[in-house]
Backbone of each chain as ProteinMPNN parsed JSONL, in Angstrom:
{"seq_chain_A": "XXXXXXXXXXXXXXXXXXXXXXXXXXXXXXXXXXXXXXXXXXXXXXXXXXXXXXXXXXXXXXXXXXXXXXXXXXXXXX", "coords_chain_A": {"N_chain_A": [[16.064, 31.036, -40.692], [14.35, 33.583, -39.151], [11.163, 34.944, -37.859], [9.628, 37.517, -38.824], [6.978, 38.858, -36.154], [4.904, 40.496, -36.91], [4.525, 39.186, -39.419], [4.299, 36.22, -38.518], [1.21, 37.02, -37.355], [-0.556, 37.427, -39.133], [-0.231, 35.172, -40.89], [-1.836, 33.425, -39.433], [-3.718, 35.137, -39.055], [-5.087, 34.944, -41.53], [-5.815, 32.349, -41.666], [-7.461, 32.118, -40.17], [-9.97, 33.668, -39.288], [-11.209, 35.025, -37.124], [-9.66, 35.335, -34.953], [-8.526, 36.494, -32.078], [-5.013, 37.587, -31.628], [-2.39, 37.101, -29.76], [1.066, 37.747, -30.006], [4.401, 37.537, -28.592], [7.569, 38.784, -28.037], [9.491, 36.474, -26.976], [12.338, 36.318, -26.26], [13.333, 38.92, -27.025], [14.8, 38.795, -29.636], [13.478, 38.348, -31.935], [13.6, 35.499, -32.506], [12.649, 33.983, -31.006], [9.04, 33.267, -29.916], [6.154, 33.69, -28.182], [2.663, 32.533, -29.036], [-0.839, 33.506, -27.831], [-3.673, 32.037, -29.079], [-6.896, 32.953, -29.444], [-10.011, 31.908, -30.391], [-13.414, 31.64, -31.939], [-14.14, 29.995, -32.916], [-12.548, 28.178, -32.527], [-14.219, 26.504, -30.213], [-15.706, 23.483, -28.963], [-13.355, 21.922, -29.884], [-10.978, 19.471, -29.421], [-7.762, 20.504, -27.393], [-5.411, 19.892, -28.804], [-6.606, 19.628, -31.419], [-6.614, 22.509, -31.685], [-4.331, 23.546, -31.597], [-3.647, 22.151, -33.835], [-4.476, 23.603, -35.91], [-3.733, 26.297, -35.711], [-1.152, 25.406, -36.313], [-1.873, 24.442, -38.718], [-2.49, 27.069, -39.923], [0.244, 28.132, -40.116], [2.105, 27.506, -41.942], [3.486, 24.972, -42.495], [6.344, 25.974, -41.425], [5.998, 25.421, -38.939], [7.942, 23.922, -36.615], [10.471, 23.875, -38.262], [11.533, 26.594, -39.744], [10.541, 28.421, -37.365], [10.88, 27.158, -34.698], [11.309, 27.909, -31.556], [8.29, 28.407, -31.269], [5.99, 29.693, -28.794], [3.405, 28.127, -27.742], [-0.502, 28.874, -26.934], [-3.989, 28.44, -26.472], [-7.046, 29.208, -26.536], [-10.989, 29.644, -26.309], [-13.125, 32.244, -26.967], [-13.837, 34.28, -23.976], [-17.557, 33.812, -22.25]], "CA_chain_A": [[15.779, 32.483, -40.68], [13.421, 34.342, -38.166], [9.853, 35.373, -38.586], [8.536, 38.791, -37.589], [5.835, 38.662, -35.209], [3.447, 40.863, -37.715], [4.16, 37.804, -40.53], [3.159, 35.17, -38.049], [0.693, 37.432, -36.503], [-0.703, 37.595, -40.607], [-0.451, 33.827, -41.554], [-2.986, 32.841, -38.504], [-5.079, 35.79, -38.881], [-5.654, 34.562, -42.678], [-6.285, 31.069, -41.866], [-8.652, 31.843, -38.667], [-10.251, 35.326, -39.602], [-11.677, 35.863, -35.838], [-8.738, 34.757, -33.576], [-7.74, 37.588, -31.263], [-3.882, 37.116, -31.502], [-1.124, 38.233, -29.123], [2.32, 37.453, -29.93], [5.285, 38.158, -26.928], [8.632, 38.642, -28.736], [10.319, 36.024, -25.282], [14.043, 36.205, -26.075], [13.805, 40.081, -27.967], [15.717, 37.898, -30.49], [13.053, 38.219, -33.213], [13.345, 34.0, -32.922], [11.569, 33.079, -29.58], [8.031, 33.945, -29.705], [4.718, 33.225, -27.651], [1.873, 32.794, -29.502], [-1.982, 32.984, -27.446], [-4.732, 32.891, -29.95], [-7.889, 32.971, -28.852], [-10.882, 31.87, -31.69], [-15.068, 31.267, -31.299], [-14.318, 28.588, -34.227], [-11.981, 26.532, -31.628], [-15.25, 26.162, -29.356], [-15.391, 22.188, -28.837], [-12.155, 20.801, -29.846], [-9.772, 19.423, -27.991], [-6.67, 21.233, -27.419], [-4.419, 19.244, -30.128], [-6.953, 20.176, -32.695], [-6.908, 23.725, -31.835], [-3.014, 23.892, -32.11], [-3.366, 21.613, -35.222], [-5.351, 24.683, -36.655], [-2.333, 26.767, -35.518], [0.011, 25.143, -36.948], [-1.594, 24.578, -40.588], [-2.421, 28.409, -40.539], [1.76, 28.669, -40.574], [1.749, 26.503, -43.324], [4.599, 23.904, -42.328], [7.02, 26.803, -40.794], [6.511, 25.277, -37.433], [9.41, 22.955, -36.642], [11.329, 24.584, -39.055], [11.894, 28.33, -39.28], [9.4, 28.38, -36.494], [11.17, 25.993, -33.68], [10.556, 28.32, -30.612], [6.77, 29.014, -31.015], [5.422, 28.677, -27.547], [1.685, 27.988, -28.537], [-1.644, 28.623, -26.411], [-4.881, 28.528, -27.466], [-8.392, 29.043, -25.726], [-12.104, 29.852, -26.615], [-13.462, 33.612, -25.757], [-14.884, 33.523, -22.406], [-18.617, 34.095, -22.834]], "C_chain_A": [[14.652, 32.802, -39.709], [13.053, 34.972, -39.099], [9.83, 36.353, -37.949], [7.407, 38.187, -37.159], [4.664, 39.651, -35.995], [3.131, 39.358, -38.934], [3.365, 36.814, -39.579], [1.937, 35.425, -37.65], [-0.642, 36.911, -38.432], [-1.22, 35.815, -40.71], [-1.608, 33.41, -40.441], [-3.769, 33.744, -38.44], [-5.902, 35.562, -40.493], [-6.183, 33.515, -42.528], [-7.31, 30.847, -40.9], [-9.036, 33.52, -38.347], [-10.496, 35.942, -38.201], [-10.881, 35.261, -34.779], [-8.686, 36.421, -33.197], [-6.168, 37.125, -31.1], [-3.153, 37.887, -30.725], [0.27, 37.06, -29.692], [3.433, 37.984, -28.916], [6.551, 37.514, -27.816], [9.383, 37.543, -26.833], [11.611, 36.345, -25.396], [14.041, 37.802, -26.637], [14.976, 39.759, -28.924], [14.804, 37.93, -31.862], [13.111, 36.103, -33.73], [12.353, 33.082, -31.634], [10.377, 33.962, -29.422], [7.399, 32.589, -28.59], [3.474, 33.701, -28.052], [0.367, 32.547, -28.501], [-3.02, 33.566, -28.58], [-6.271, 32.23, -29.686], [-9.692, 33.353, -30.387], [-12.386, 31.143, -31.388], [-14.629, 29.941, -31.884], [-13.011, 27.64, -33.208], [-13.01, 26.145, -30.555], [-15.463, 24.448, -29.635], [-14.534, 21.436, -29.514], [-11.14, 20.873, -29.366], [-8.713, 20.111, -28.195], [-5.403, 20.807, -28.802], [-5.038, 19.656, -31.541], [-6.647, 21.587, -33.269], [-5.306, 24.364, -32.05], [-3.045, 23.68, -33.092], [-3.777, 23.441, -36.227], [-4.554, 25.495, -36.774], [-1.423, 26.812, -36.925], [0.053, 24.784, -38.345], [-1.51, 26.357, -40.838], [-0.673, 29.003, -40.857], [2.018, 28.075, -41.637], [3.744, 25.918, -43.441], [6.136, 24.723, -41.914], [7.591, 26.192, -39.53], [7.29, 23.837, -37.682], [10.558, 23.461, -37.214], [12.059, 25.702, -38.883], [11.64, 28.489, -37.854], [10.175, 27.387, -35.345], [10.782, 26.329, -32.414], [9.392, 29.008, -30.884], [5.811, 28.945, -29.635], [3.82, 28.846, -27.896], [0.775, 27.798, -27.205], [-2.673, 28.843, -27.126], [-6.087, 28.641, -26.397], [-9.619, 29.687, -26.53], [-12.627, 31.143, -26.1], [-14.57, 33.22, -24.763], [-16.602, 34.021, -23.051], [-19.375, 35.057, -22.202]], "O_chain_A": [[13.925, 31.816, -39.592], [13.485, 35.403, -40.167], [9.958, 36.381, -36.725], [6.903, 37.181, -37.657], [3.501, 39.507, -35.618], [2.09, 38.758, -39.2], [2.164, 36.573, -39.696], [1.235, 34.431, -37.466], [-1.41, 35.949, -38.409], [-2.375, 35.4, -40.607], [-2.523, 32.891, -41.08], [-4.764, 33.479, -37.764], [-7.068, 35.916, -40.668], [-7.204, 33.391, -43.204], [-7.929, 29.797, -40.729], [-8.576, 34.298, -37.512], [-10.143, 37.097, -37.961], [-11.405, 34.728, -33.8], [-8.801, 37.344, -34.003], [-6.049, 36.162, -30.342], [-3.133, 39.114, -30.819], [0.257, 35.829, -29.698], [3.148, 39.075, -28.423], [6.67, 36.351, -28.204], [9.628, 38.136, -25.783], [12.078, 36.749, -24.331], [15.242, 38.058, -26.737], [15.999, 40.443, -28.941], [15.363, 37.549, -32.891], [12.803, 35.576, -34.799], [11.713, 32.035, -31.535], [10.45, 35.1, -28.958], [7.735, 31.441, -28.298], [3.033, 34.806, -27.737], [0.219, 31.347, -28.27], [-3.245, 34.721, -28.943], [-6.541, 31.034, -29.788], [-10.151, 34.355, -30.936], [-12.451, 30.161, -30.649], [-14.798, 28.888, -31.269], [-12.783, 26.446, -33.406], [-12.545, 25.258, -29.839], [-15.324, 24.195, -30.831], [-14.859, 20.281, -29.79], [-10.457, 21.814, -28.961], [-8.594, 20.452, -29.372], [-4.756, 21.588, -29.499], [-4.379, 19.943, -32.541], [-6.482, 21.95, -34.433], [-5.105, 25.462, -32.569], [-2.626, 24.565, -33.837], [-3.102, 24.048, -37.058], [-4.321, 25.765, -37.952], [-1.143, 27.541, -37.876], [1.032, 24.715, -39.089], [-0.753, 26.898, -41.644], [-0.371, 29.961, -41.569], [2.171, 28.986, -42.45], [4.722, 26.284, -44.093], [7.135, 24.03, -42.11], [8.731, 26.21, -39.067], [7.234, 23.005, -38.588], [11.619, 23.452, -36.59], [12.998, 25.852, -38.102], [12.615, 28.704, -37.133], [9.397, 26.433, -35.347], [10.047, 25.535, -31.827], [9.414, 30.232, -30.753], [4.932, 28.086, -29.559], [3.32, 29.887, -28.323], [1.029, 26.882, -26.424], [-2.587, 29.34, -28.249], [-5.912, 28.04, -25.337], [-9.254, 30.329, -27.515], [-12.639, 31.285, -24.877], [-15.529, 32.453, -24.675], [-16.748, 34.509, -24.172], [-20.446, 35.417, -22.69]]}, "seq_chain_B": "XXXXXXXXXXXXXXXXXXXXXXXXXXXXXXXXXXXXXXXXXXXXXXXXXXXXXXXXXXXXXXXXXXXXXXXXXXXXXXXXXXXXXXXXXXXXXXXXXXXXXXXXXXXXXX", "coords_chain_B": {"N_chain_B": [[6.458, 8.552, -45.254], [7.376, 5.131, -44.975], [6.047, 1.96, -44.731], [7.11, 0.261, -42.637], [7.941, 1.77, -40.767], [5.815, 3.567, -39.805], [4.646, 1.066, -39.016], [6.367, 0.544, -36.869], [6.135, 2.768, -35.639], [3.227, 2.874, -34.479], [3.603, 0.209, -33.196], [4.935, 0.72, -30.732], [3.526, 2.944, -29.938], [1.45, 1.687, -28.932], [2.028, -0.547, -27.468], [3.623, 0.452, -24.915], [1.916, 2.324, -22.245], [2.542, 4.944, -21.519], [3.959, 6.922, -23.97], [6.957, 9.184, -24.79], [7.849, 11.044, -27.325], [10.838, 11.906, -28.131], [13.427, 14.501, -27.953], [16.84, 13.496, -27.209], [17.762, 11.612, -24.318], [16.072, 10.88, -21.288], [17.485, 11.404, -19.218], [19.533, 13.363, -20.385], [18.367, 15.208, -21.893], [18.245, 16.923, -25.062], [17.147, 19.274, -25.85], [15.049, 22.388, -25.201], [12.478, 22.079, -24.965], [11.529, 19.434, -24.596], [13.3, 18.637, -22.707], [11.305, 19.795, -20.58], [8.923, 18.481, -21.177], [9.914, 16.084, -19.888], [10.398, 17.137, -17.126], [7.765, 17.869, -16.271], [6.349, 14.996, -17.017], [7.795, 14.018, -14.585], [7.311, 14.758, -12.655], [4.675, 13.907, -12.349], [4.928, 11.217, -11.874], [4.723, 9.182, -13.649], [4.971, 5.819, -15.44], [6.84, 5.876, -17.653], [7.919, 5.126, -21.437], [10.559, 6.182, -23.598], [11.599, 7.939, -26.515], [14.464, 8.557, -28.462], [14.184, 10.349, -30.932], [16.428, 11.347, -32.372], [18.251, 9.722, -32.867], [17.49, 8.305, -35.047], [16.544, 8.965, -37.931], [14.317, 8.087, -39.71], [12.16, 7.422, -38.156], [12.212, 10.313, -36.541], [10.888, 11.768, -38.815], [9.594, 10.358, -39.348], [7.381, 10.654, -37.201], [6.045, 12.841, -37.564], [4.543, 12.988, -39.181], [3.016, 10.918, -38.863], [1.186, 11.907, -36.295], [0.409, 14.217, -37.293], [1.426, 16.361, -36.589], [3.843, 19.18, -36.379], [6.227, 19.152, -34.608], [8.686, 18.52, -31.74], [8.876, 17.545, -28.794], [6.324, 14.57, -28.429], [3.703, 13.472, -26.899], [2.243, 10.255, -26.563], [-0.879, 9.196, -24.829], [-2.101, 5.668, -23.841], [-1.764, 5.169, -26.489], [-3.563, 7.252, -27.456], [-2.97, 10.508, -29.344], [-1.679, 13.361, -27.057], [-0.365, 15.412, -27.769], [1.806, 18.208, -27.986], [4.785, 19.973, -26.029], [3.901, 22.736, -25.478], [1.211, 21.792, -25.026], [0.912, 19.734, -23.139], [2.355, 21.472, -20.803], [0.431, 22.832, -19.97], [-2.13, 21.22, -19.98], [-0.939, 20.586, -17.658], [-0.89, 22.277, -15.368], [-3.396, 23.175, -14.908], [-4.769, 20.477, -14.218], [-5.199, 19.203, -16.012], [-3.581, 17.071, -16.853], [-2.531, 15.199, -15.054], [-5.122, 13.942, -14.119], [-5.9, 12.871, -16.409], [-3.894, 11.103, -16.343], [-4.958, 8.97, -14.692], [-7.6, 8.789, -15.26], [-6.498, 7.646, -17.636], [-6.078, 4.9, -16.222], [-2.779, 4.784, -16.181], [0.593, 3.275, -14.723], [1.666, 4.349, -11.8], [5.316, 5.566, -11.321], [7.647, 3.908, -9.724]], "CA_chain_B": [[6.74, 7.099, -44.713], [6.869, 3.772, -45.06], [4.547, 0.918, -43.81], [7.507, -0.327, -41.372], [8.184, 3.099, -39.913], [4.27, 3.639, -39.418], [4.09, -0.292, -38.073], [6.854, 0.531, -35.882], [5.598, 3.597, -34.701], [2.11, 2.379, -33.7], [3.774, -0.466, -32.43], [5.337, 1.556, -29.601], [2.447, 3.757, -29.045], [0.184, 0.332, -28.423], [2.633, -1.352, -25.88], [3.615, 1.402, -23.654], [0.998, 3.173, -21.586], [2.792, 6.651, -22.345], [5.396, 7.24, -24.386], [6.842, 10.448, -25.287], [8.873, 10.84, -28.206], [11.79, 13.273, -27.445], [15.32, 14.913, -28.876], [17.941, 13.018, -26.672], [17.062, 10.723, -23.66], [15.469, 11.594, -20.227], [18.908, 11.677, -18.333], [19.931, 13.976, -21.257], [17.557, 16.057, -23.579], [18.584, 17.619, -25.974], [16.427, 20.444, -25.93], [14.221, 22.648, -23.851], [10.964, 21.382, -25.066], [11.353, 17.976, -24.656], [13.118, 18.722, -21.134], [10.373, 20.134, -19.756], [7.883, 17.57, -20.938], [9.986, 14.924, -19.24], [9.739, 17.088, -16.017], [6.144, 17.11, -16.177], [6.179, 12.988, -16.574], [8.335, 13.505, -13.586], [6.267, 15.468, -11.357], [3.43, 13.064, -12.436], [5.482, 9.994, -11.349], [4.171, 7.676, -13.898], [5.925, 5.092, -15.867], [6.661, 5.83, -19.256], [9.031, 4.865, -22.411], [10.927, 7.482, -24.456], [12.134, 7.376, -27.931], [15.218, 9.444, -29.138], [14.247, 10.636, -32.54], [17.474, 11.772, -32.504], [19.306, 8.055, -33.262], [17.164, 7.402, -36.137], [15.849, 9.955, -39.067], [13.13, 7.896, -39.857], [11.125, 7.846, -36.874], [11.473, 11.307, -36.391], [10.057, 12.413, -40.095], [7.708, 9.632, -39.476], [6.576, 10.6, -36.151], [5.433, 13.77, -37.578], [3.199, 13.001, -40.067], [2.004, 9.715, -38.129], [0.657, 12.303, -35.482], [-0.121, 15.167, -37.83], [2.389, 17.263, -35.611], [4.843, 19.199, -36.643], [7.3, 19.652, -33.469], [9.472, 17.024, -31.16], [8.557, 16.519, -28.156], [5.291, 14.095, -28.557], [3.029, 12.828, -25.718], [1.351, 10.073, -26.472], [-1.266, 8.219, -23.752], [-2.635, 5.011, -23.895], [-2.296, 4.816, -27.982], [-3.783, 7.946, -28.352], [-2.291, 11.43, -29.145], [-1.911, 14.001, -26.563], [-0.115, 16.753, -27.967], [3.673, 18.749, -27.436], [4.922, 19.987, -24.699], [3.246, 23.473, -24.573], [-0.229, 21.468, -24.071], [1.059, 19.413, -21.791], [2.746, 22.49, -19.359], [-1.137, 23.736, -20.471], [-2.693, 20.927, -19.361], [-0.403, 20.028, -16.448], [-1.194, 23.477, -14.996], [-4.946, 22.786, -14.859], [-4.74, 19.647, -13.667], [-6.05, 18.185, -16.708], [-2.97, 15.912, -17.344], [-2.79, 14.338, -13.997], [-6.952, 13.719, -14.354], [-6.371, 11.84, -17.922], [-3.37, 9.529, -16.486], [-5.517, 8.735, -13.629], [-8.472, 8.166, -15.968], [-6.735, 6.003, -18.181], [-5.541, 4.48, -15.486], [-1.84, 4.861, -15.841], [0.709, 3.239, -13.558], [2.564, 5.346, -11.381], [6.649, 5.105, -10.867], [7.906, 3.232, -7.961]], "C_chain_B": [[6.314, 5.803, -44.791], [6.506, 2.979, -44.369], [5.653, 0.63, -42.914], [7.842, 0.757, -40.591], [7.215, 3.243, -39.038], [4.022, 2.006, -38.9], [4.793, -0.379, -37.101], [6.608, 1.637, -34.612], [4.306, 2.845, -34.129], [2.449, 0.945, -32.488], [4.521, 0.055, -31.175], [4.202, 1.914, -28.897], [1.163, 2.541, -28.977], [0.588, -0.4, -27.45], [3.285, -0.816, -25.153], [2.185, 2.254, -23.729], [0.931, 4.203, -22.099], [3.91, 6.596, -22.851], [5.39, 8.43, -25.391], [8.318, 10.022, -26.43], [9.593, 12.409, -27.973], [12.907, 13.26, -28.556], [16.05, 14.365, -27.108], [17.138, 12.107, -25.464], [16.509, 11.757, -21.921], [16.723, 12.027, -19.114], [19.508, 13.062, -19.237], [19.027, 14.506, -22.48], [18.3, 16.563, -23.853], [17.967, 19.006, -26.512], [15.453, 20.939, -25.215], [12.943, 22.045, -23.876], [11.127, 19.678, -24.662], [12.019, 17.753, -22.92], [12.287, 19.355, -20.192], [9.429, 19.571, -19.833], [8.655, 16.099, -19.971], [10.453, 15.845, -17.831], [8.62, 17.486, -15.427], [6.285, 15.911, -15.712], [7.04, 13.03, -15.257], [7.674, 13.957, -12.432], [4.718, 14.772, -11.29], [3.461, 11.864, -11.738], [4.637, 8.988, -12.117], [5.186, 6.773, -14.884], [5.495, 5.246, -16.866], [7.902, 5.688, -19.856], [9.468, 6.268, -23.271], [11.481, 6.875, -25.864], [12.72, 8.563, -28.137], [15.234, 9.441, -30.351], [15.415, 10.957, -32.715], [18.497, 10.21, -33.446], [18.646, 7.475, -34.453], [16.071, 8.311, -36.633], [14.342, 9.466, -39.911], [11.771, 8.1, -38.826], [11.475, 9.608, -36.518], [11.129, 12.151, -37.257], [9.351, 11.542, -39.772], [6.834, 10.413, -38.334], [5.578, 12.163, -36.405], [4.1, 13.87, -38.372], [2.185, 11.426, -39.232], [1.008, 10.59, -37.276], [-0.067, 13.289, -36.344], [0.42, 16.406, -36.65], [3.624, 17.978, -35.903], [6.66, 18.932, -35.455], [7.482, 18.286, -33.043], [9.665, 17.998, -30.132], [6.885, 16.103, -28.203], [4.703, 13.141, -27.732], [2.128, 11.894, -26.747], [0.841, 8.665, -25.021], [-1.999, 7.155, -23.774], [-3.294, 4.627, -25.895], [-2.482, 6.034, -28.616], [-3.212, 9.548, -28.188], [-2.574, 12.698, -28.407], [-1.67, 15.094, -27.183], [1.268, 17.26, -27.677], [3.821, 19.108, -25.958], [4.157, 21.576, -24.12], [1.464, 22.578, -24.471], [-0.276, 20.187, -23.163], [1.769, 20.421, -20.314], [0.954, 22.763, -19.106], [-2.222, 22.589, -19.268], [-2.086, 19.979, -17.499], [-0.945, 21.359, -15.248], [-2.412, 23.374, -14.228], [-5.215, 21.338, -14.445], [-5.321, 18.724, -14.46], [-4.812, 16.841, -17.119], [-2.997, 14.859, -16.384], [-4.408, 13.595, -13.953], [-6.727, 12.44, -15.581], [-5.387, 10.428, -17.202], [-4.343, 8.727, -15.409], [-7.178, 7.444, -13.948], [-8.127, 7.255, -16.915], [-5.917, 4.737, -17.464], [-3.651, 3.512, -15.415], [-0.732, 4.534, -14.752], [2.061, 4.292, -12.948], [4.213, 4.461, -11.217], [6.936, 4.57, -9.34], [8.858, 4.074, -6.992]], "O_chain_B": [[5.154, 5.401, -44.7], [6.602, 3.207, -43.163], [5.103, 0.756, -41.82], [8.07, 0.414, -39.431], [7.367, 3.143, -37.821], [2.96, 1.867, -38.292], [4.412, -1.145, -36.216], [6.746, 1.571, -33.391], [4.548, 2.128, -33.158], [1.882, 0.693, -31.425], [4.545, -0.943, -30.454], [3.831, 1.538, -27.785], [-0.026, 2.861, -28.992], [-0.171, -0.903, -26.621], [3.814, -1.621, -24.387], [1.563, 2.682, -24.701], [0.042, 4.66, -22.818], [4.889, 6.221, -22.205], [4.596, 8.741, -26.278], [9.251, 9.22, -26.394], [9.131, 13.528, -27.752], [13.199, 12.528, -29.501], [15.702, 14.886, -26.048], [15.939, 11.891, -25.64], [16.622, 12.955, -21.663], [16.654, 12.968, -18.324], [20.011, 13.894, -18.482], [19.063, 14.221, -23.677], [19.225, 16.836, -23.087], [18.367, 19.631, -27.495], [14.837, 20.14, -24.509], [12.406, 21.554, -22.884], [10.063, 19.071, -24.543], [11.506, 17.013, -22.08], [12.623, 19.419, -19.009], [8.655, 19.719, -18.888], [7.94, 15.232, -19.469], [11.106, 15.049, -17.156], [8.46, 17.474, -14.207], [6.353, 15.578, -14.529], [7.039, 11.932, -14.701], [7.614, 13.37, -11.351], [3.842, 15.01, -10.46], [2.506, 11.391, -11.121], [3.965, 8.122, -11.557], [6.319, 7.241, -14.998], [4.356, 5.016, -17.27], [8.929, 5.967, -19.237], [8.71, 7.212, -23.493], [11.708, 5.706, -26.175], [12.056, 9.599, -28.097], [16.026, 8.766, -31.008], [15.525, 10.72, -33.918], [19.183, 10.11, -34.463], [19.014, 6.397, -34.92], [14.989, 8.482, -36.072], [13.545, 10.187, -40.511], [10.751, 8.788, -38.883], [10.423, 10.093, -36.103], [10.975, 13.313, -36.88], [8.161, 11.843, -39.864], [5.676, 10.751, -38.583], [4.663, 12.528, -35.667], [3.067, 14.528, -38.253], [0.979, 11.18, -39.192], [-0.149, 10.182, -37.383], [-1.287, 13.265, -36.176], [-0.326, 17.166, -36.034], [4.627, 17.311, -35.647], [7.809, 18.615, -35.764], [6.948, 17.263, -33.471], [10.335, 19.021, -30.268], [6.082, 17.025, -28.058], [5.123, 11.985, -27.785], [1.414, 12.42, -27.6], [1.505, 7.778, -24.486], [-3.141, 7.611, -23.709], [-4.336, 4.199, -26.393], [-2.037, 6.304, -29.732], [-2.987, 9.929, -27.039], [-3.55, 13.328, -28.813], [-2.595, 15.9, -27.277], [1.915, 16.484, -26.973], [3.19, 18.684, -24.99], [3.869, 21.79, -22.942], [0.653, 23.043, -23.671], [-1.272, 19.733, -22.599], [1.672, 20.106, -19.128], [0.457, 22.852, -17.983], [-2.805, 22.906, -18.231], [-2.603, 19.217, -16.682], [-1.421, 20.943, -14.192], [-2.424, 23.481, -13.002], [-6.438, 21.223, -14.376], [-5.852, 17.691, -14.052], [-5.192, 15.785, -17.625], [-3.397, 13.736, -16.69], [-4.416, 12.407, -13.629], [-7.294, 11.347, -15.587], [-5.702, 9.242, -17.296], [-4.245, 7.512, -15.582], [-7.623, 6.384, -13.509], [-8.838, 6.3, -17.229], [-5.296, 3.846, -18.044], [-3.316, 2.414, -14.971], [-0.798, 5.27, -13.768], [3.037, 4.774, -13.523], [4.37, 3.25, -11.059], [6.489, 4.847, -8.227], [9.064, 3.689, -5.841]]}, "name": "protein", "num_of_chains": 2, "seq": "XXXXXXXXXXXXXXXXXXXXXXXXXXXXXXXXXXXXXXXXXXXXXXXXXXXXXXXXXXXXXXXXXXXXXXXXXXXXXXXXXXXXXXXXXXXXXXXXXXXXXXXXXXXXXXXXXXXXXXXXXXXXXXXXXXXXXXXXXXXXXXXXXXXXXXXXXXXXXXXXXXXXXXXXXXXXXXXXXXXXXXXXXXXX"}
């Protein structure tokens, strides 16, 4: 089943209160998103952590429901 | 998973350099993510092993929790885990992937 883009937008703004999130519907299919979320609290860890963080805030979705998520992540500039 | 899944995984990711774990083989993915991390490794030109989770249901439920990853395709370099394939486009982009095989001194394809 496909996620709206406010639910996922929701599950990572609960689990990482100060991300700035964009979501980009890619296919207008309601199943291919692009997620960039951008959080102070990913400030020094490496990129795998900062997806990991991601990908618990979906809470085991991704792979699943979740298969096209295209995932970025960065630190606000300063 | 069980201890020979997890002794067979590590044993992979300890005697290849890089090896990515993929859906179908490098002549043939099986899906877009996993064909676009193997043309990365190809625009990198280095020598690496693949593993079709596809041919065997253990390794690819193991490989997920071995990494703490949910998704397929899985970089890893020199043992240790890089990440899928959007942070390798991410860090291919930036030139940070070419930089790491370089640094762990990775050998290139012939």
């Amino acid at each position: 089943m496909p996620m709206a883009a406010d639910d996922i937008e929701t599950l990572i703004r609960t689990a990482i209160p100060d991300a700035q999130i964009t979501i980009t519907d890619l296919a207008g299919d309601g199943d291919h998103y692009a997620a960039h979320v951008v959080a102070e609290s990913f400030r020094g860890l490496p990129r795998v952590r900062q997806h990991q963080a991601v990908y618990a805030a979906l809470g085991g979705r991704m792979g699943g429901v979740l298969h096209a998520l295209q995932l970025t992540t960065a630190v606000p500039k300063e | 998973m069980t201890d020979d899944i997890h002794a067979r995984l590590q044993g992979l990711v300890d005697a290849n350099d890089v090896v990515l774990f993929m859906k179908g083989s490098p002549l043939f993915p099986q899906c877009g993510f996993s064909s676009r991390a193997i043309a990365i490794l190809g625009h990198l030109n280095v020598v690496f092993e693949s593993v079709d989770v596809l041919q065997d249901q253990g390794v690819r439920q193991g490989i997920k929790a071995f990494s703490d990853w949910p998704t397929i395709p899985q970089l890893y370099v020199k043992g240790e885990f890089v990440g899928g394939s959007d942070i390798m486009m991410e860090m291919f982009e930036s030139g940070e992937l070419q930089q790491l095989m370089e640094e762990k001194g990775v050998a290139q394809a012939a």
